[in-house]
N, C-alpha and C positions, 0 to 999 in steps of 0.2 A: 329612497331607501333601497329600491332592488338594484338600481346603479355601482352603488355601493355595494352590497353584495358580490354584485358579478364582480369588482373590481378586485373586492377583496380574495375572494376564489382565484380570480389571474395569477394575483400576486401569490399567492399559495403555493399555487401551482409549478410557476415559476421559479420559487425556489427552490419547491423538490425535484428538477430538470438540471438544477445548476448544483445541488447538491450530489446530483448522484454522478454527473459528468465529473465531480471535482473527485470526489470518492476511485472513480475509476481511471485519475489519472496516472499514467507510467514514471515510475520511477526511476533512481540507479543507486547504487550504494554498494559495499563488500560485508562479505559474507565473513562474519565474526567467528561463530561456533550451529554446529547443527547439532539434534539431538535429535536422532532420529529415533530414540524407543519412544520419546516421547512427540513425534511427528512435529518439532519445530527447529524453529532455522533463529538465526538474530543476524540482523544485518544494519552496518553501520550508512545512514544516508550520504550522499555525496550532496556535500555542502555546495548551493549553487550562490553564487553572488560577490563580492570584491575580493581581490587577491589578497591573501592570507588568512583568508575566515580560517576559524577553526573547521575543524569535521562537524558532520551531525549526530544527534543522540541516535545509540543502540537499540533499536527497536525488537523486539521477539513477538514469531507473527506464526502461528499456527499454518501445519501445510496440508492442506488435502488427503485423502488415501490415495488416492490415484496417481500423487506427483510422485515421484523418486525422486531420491536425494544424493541417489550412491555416486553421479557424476559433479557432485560440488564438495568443495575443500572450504574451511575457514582461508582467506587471503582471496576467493574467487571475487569477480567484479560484476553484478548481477545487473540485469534490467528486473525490476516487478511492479506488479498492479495488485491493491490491495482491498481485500473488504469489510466493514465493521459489521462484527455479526453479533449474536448473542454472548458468544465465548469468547467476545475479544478480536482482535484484527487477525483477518486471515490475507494465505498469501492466495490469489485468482490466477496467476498468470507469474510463471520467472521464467526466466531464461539466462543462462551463462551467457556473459560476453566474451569475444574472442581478442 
């Protein structure tokens, strides 16, 4: 029985390591519309995978106080890293591409 236990615990564990690694992983996509009274951004994902996929769905992701926004345009082509919080997915991390 405590075999089990521990094993169970591992695997627990394990997955909240691989959730939150996946959680943090970097994205790309363009920049649809901002709203900056209301501190969010929408941004379309860049569809990875066979030639001619469609695009990805328009995502709208809450931006921090601290990010400024005043150097991105709807049409810009973004890198970001995203986090699910209480209020819904916020952006952790963007950056314009050049």
């Amino acid at each position: 029985m405590r075999a089990a236990k521990i094993v169970m615990t591992s695997l627990a564990a394990a997955s909240l390591i691989t959730t939150a690694a996946l959680a943090q992983q970097s994205m790309s996509g363009m920049v649809t519309k901002i709203d900056r009274l209301s501190g969010t951004i929408s941004i379309q994902q860049t569809q990875t995978g066979t030639v001619g996929a469609a695009g990805g769905a328009i995502q709208e992701y809450k931006v921090p106080k601290g990010q400024s926004l005043e150097e991105l345009h709807a049409g810009d082509k973004v890198t970001f890293t995203t986090t699910d919080g209480d209020g819904g997915k916020a952006i952790s991390k963007l950056d314009k591409q050049k």
